[in-house]
C-alpha positions, 0 to 999 in steps of 0.5 A, spaced: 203 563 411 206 557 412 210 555 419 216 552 418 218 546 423 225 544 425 224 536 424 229 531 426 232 526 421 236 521 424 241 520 428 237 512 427 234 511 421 232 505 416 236 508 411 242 510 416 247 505 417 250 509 422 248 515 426 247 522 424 243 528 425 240 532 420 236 537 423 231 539 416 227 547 417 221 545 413 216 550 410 210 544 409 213 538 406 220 542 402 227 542 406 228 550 407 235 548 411 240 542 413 243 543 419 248 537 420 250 534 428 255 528 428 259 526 434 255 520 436 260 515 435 267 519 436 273 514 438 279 518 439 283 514 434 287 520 432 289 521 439 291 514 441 296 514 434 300 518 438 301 514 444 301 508 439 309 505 436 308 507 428 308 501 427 302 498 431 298 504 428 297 500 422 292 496 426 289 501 428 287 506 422 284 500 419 279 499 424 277 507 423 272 503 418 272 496 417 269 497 410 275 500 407 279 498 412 285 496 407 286 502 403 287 506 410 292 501 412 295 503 405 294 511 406 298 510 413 303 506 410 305 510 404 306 516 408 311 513 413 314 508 407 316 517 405 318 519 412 323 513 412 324 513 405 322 505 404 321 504 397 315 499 396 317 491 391 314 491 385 310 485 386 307 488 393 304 495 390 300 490 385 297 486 390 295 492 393 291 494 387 288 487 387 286 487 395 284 495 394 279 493 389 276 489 391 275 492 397 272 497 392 268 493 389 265 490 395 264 496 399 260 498 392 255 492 393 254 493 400 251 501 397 247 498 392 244 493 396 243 498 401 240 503 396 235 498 393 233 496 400 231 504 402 226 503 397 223 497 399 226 492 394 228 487 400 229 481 394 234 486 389 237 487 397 239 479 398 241 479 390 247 485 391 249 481 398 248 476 396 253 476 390 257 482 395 259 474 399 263 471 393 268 478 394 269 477 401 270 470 400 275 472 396 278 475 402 278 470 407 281 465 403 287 470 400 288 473 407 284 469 413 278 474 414 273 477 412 273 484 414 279 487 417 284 483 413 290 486 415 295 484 410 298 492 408 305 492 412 309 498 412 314 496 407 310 492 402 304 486 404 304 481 409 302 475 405 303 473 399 297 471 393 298 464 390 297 462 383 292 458 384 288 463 389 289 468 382 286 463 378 280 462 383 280 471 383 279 472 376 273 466 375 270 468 381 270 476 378 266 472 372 260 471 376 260 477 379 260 480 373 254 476 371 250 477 377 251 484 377 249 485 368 242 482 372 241 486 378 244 493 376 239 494 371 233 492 374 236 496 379 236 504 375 232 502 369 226 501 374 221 506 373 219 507 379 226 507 382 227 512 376 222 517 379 225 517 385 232 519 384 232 523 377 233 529 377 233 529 386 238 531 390 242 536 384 249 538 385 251 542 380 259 541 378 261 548 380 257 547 387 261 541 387 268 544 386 266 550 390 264 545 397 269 541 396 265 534 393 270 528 394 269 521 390 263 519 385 259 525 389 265 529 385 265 524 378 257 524 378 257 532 377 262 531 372 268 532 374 274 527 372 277 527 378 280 520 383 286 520 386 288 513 383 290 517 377 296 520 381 299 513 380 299 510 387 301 503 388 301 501 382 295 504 378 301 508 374 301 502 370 295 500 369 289 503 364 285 507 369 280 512 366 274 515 372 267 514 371 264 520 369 256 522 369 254 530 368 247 530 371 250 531 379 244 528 382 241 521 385 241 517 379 248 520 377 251 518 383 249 510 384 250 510 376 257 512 377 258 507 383 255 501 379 260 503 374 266 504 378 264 495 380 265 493 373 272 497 373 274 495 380 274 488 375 277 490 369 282 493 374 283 486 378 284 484 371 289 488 368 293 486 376 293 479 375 295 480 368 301 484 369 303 482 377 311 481 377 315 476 380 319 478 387 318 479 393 313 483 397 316 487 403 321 491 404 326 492 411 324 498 414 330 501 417 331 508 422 325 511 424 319 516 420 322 523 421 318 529 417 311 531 416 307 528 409 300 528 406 298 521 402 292 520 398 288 515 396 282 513 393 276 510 397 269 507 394 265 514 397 271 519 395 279 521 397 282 519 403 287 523 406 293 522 412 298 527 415 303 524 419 308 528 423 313 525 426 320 526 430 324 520 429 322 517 434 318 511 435 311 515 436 308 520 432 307 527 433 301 528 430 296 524 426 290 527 422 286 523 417 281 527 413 275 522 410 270 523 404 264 523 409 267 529 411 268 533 405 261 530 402 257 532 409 257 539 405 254 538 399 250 533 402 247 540 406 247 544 399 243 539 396 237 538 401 235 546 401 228 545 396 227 538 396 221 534 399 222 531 405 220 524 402 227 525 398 231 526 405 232 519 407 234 517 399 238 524 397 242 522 404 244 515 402 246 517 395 253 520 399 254 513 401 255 517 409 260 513 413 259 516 420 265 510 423 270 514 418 268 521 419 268 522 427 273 516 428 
């Protein structure tokens, strides 16, 4: 009769951008049990929001995740921009479409690169970073940074995109496309990358719904569900469909996610096309009173904030609850009867953001 043995997966690990623990029961070589432990990089972001001005908040939520740090400035934004009530100009909710997507899209290529390097294709890695740099680009000439770019403000946005930055959006958006009809394919068509993520790491569309699965972990188990279809922003005029897979396993979720690049472009494409004239900030006036939920949609999942405030120029209390943190349980049902070789790759497949989760 074989033992079981408590291995530790993590917190540091290749495939691991950022620490977690899972401690994997094992019977032989097969994951009898996850257990998960996180708390390694917890900041009190939550706490220090309430002894912050409302308004300085805004620089602090989007350094919870530097990856997607615009879409939390936009969460936080839209749920004081309802307590005030401030209504957003036009032109504002469609650059927030265009910087939002492209965060998207270059959170995508950063996963997809970091997938193909946890199978040891070093080359393919460089690629998806490489044609990933062409968006951050972008960044930097639209809003001055690469990273943290700081252009959503409660009201509106910041700053302004000139046509001649529009222009070089859409042509640089053409490459990237192109670079990614080379890589994606020999990425999921490879046959041995095949073999290692078919059919490992199943969720089933009930598991699904039943543990609260947020994001392409929700949409590759067939479940046509993503906040951006509450018409946020601008998305309630734009053609936006999810991308949707049925098998709900490792090769589901990365195909989703090679999916949703191309729509993050087509997406761009359709706000540029359609991005009206006028101004890009409202005046704010009085002070947030009340309590709200907001939802958007990050690239790992949907990302939710409730604000309470007191008409004052302090919160009450801030909550953020992020897609890591809804996908760590079905990243543990998944686990249970796996080999342990598929650990480190069934892991990645949630896209774990650790920086979001512990905040």
């Amino acid at each position: 009769m074989a033992l079981k043995t408590v291995i530790p997966f993590g917190p540091q690990h290749p495939v691991l951008p950022e620490p977690i623990q899972l401690k994997l029961v094992m019977k032989d070589e097969v994951v009898q049990e996850a257990i998960p432990h996180i708390g390694y990089v917890h900041r009190g972001i939550e706490k220090a929001a309430e002894k912050m001005d409302y308004v300085q908040n805004v620089f602090l939520v989007e350094r919870i995740c530097g990856i997607c740090s615009f879409l939390h400035a936009l969460c936080y934004c839209e749920a004081i921009e309802k307590l005030l009530p401030c209504e957003v100009p036009p032109r504002a909710r469609y650059l927030r479409v265009i910087w939002g997507e492209l965060h998207r899209l270059q959170s995508q290529h950063l996963w997809l690169g970091l997938f193909a390097d946890a199978f040891g294709y070093e080359s393919l890695f460089m690629e998806f970073w490489r044609n990933r740099e062409r968006v951050m680009d972008l960044f930097e000439k639209t809003a001055g940074s690469r990273i943290i770019i700081s252009t959503c403000c409660i009201g509106g946005v910041r700053r302004d995109i000139s046509d001649e930055h529009l222009e070089e959006i859409l042509q640089t958006l053409k490459e990237v496309e192109r670079a990614l009809d080379h890589s994606i394919p020999a990425l999921l068509e490879d046959y041995t990358v095949r073999k290692r993520i078919v059919g490992k790491g199943v969720l089933t569309a009930e598991k699904a719904v039943e543990l609260g699965a947020v994001g392409p972990v929700l949409r590759a188990s067939g479940i046509a569900e993503d906040t951006r279809m509450t018409g946020y922003a601008a998305y309630d005029e734009l053609d936006f469909k999810p991308v949707v897979e049925t098998a709900g396993d490792c090769y589901a979720r990365a195909k989703v996610r090679a999916l949703e690049c191309y729509q993050g472009i087509e997406l761009i494409r359709q706000a540029i096309q359609r991005l009206p004239d006028g101004e890009i900030a409202a005046r704010p006036r009085g002070r947030p009173n009340g309590r709200v939920v907001t939802r958007v949609e990050q690239p790992r999942g949907e990302l939710l904030y409730m604000v309470a405030a007191n008409g004052s120029q302090k919160l009450e209390r801030m909550r953020v609850r992020t897609p890591t943190f809804a996908n760590v349980p079905p990243l543990v049902a998944m686990l249970p009867g796996c080999e342990f070789a598929d650990v480190p790759v069934i892991t990645l497949s949630i896209d774990p953001c650790i920086s979001c989760t512990e905040r």
